[in-house]
One Martini backbone bead per residue (centre of mass of N, CA, C, O) as a GRO file, in nm:
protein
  187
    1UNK     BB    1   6.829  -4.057  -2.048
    2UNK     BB    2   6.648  -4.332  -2.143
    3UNK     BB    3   6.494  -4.337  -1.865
    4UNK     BB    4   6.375  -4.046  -1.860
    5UNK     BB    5   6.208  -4.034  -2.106
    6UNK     BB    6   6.038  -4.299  -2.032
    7UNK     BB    7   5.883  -4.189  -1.779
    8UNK     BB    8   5.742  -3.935  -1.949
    9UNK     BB    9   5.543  -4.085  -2.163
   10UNK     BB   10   5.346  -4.204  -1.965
   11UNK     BB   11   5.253  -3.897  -1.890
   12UNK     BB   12   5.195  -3.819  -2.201
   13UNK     BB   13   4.992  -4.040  -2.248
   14UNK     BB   14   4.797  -3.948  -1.968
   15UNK     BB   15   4.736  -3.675  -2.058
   16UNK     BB   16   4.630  -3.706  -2.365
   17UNK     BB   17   4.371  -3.866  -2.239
   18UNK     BB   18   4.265  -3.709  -2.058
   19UNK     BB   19   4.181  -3.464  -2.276
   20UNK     BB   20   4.049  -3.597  -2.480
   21UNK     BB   21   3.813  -3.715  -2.258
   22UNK     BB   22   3.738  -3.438  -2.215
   23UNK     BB   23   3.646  -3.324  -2.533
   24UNK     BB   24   3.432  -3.553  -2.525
   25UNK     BB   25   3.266  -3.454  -2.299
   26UNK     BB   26   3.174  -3.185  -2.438
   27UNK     BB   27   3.077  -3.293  -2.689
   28UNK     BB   28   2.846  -3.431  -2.534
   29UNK     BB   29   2.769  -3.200  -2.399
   30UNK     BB   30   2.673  -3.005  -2.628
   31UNK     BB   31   2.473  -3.226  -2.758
   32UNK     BB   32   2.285  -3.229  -2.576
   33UNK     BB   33   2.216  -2.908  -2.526
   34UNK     BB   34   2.074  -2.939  -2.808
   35UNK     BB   35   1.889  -3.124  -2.817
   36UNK     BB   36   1.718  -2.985  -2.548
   37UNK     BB   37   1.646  -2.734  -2.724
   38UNK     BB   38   1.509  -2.854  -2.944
   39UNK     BB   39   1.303  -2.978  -2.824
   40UNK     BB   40   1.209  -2.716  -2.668
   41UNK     BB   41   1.126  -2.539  -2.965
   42UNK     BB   42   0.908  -2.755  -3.011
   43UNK     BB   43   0.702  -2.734  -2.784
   44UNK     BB   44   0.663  -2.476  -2.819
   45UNK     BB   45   0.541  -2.461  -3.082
   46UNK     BB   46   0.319  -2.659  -3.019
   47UNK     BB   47   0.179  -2.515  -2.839
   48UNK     BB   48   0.111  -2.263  -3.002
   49UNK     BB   49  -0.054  -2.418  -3.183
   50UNK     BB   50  -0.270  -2.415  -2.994
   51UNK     BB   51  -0.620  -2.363  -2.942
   52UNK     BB   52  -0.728  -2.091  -2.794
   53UNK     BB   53  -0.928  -1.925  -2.646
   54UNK     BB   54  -0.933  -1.581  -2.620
   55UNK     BB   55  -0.964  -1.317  -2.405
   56UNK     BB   56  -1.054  -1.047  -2.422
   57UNK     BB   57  -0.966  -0.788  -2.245
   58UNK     BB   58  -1.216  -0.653  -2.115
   59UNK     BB   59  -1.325  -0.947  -2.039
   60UNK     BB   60  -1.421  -1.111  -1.833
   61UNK     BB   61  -1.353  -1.422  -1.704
   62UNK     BB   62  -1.629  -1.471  -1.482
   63UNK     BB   63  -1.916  -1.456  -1.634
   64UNK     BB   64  -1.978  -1.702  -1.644
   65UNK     BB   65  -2.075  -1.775  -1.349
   66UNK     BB   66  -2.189  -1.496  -1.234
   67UNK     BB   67  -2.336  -1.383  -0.999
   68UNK     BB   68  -2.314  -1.320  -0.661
   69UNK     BB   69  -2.484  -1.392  -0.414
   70UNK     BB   70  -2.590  -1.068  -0.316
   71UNK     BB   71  -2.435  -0.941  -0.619
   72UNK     BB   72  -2.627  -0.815  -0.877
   73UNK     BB   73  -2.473  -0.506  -0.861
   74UNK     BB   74  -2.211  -0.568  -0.964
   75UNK     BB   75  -1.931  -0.467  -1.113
   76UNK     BB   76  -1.680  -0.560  -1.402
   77UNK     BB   77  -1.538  -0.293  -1.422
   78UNK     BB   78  -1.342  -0.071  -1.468
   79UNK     BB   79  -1.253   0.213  -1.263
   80UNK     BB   80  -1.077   0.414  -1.514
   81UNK     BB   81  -1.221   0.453  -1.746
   82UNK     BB   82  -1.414   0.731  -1.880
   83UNK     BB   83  -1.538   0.479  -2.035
   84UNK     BB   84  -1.703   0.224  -2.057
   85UNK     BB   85  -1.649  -0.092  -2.189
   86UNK     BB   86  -1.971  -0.106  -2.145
   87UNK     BB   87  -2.311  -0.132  -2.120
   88UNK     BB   88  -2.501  -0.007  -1.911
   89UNK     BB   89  -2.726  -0.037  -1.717
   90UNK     BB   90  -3.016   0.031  -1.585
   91UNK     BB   91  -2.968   0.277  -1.299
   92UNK     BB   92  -2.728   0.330  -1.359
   93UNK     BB   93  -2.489   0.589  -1.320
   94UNK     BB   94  -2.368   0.556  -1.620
   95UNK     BB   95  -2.650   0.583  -1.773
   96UNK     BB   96  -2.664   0.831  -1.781
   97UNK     BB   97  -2.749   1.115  -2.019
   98UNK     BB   98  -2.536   1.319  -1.889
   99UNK     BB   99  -2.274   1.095  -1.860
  100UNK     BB  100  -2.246   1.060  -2.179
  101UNK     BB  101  -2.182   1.378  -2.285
  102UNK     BB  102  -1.945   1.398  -2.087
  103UNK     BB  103  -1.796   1.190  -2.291
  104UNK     BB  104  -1.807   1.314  -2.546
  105UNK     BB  105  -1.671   1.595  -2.442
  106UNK     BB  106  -1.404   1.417  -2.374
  107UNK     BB  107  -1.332   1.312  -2.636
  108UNK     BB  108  -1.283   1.581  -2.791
  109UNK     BB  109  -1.079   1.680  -2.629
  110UNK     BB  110  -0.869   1.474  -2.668
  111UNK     BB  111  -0.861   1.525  -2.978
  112UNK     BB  112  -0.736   1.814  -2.946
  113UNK     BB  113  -0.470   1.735  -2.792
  114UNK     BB  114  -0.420   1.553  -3.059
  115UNK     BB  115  -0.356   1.800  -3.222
  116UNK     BB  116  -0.175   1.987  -3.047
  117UNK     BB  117   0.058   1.790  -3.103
  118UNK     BB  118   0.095   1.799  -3.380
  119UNK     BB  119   0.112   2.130  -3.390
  120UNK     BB  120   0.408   2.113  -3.247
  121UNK     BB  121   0.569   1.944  -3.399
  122UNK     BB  122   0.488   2.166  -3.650
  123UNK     BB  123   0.535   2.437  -3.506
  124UNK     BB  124   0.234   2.536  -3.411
  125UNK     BB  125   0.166   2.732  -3.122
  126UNK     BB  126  -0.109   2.841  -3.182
  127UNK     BB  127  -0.271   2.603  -3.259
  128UNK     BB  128  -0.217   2.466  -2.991
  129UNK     BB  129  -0.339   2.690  -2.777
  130UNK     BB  130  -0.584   2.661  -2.884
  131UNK     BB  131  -0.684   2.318  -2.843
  132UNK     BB  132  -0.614   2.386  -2.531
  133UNK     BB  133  -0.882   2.553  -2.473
  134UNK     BB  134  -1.102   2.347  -2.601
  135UNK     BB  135  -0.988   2.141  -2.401
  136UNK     BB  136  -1.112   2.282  -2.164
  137UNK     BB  137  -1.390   2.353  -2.219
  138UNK     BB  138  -1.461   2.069  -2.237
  139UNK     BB  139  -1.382   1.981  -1.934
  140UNK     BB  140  -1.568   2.242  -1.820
  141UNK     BB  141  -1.856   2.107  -1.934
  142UNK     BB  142  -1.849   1.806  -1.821
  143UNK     BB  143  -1.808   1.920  -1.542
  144UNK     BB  144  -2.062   2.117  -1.501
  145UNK     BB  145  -2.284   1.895  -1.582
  146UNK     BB  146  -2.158   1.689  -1.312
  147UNK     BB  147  -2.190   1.803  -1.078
  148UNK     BB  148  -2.450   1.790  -0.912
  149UNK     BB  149  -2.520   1.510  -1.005
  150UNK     BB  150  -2.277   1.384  -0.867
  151UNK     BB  151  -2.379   1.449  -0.569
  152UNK     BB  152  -2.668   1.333  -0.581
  153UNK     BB  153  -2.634   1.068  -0.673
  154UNK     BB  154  -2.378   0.943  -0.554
  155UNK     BB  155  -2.532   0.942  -0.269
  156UNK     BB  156  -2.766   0.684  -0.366
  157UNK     BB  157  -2.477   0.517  -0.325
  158UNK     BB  158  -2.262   0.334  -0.278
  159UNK     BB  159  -1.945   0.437  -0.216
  160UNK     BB  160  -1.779   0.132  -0.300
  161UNK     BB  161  -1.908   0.162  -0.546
  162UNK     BB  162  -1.776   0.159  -0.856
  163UNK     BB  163  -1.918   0.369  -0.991
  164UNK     BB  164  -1.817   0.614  -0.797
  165UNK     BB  165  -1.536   0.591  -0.919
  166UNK     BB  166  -1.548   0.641  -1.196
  167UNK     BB  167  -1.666   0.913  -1.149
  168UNK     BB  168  -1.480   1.060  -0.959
  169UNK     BB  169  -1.204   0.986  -1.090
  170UNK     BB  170  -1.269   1.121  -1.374
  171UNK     BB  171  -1.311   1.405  -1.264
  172UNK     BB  172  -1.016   1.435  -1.168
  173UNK     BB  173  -0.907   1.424  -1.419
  174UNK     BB  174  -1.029   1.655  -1.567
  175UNK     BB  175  -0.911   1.837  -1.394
  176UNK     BB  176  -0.605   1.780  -1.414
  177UNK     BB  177  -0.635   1.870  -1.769
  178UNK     BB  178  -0.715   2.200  -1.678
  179UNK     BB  179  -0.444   2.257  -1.533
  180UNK     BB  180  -0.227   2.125  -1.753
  181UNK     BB  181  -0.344   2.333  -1.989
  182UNK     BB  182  -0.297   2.623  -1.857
  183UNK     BB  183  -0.158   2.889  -1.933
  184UNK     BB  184  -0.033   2.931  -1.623
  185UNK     BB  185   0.160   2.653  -1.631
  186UNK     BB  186   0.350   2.708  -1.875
  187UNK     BB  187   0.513   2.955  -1.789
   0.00000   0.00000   0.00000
């Protein structure tokens, strides 16, 4: 029995070394992905730290280049904006004043949309309907002034120009809008 003893000892002292080395490699390897983590989180650190001027949301970032030889009349703005974020220049289709009027007829509505939504908040569904019909009025005020006008000009420009999307699309949201406020939608 002592000679059967004696060949499992080397098998139990090579299987305990061999465990000892997987265990010393486990450690050896997760403190390595300490490091490499560590060092990581350094150099976000580093990067966030550094100073880059950031550009606003709404400014283009092609502006410093310039109008493209042949697109002088071409605009920056976004398309979908009701206000465009931008002062129009003279001569375009949104320097209108009458398509000023109308956006700030569209301002006021947007405003009392939002009293009516804290006054259902606050279960006043009467106070909620009267800014509700408020706020269409305001957007059928909108629509009536911008009507003709929108035909017309409308019409004196490439229909591909943003200016053209800018307004067609406005007016569709606030009709869309007219339709959404109505009280017969809602029943």
């Amino acid at each position: 029995m002592t000679a059967r003893r004696r060949t499992n000892q080397p098998a139990l002292a090579l299987g305990l070394l061999g465990l000892i080395a997987l265990m010393l490699g486990a450690v050896l390897y997760l403190g390595r992905l300490r490091s490499q983590a560590a060092k990581a989180a350094e150099e976000a650190e580093t990067a966030s730290v550094v100073e880059e001027p950031a550009a606003p949301v709404n400014e283009n970032p092609f502006a410093r280049l310039g109008p493209l030889p042949g697109r002088e009349g071409s605009s920056d703005e976004d398309p979908l904006p009701d206000k465009p974020t931008r002062v129009p220049r003279p001569g375009e289709l949104t320097a209108s004043d009458l398509w000023q009027d109308a956006l700030e007829a569209v301002e006021v509505a947007y405003a009392r949309i939002q009293l009516a939504v804290e006054a259902r908040e606050k279960g006043d569904e009467d106070l909620a309907r009267g800014l509700d019909a408020e706020a269409v009025e305001q957007f059928e005020r909108a629509l009536d002034m911008t009507g003709p006008w929108a035909e017309r000009e409308v019409a004196s420009f490439d229909p591909r120009d943003v200016q053209v999307r800018v307004v067609l699309q406005a007016r569709e949201r606030w009709r869309e809008k007219v339709l959404e406020l109505s009280p017969t939608e809602r029943e």
